[in-house]
N, C-alpha and C positions, 0 to 999 in steps of 0.2 A: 239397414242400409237403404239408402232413396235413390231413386231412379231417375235419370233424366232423360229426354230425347233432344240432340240438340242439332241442328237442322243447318250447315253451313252455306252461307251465300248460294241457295237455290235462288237467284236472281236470273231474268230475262238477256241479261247480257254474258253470261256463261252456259246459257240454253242456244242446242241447234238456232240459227240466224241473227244470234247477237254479236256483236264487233271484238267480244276474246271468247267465242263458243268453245266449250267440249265437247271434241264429237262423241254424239250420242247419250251426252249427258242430263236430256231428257227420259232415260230409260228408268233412272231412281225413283219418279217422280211414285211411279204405281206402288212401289214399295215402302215411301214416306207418308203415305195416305195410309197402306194399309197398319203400319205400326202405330199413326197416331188413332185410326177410329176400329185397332184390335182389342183383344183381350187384355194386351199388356197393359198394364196403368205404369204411371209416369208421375210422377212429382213434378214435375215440372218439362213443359217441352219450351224450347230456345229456338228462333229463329235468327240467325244472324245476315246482317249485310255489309257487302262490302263496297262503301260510298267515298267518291272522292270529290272536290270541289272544280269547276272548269279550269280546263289550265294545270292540271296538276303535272308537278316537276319530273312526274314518271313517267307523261305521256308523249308518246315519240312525237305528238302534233305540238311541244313544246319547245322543241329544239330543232331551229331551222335545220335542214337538209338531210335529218335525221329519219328514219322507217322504224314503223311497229317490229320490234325483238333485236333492234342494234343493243348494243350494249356500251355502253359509254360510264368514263371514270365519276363518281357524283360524290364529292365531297372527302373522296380519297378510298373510295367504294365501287365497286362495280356497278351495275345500275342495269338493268335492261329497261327498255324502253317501251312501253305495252299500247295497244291502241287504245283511243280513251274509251273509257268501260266505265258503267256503273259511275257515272255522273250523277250529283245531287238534282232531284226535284225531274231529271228523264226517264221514260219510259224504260229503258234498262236498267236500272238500279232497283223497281221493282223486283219483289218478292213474287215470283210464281205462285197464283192463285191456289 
């Protein structure tokens, strides 16, 4: 069996002072360092990010008089409404060094 480490959206915009933070979701960080340069070997480690274009249709600054976590019908769907996060080519869409 192979082993993976795979690393979810540790981006700057879901870090304490980014615009959809998890508090305290900086605390993992010491713990994702110490798996990747442990004892454990890994076939493979995966970073993922989670990138959206300006403007994107989920973002409450999309829809006039709308606020970041309304939730509005989108296509026959619920929708909530998120502040923009993790914008292409912005410093928050960055990977946590």
């Amino acid at each position: 069996m192979k082993k993976a480490l795979i690393i979810v959206d540790m981006q700057a915009d879901f870090l304490p002072g980014g615009s959809l933070a998890v508090a305290e979701g900086d605390q993992v960080i010491p713990y994702i360092v110490k798996l990747i340069g442990g004892t454990e070997s890994y076939e493979l480690i995966v970073a993922t990010q989670d990138w959206h274009p300006p403007g994107h249709i989920s973002f409450a600054s999309s829809h006039q008089g709308r606020s970041p976590f309304d939730v509005i019908d989108l296509y026959g769907s619920p929708q909530v409404l998120w502040p923009d996060h993790c914008v292409q080519g912005r410093p928050g869409a960055q990977l946590h060094p």
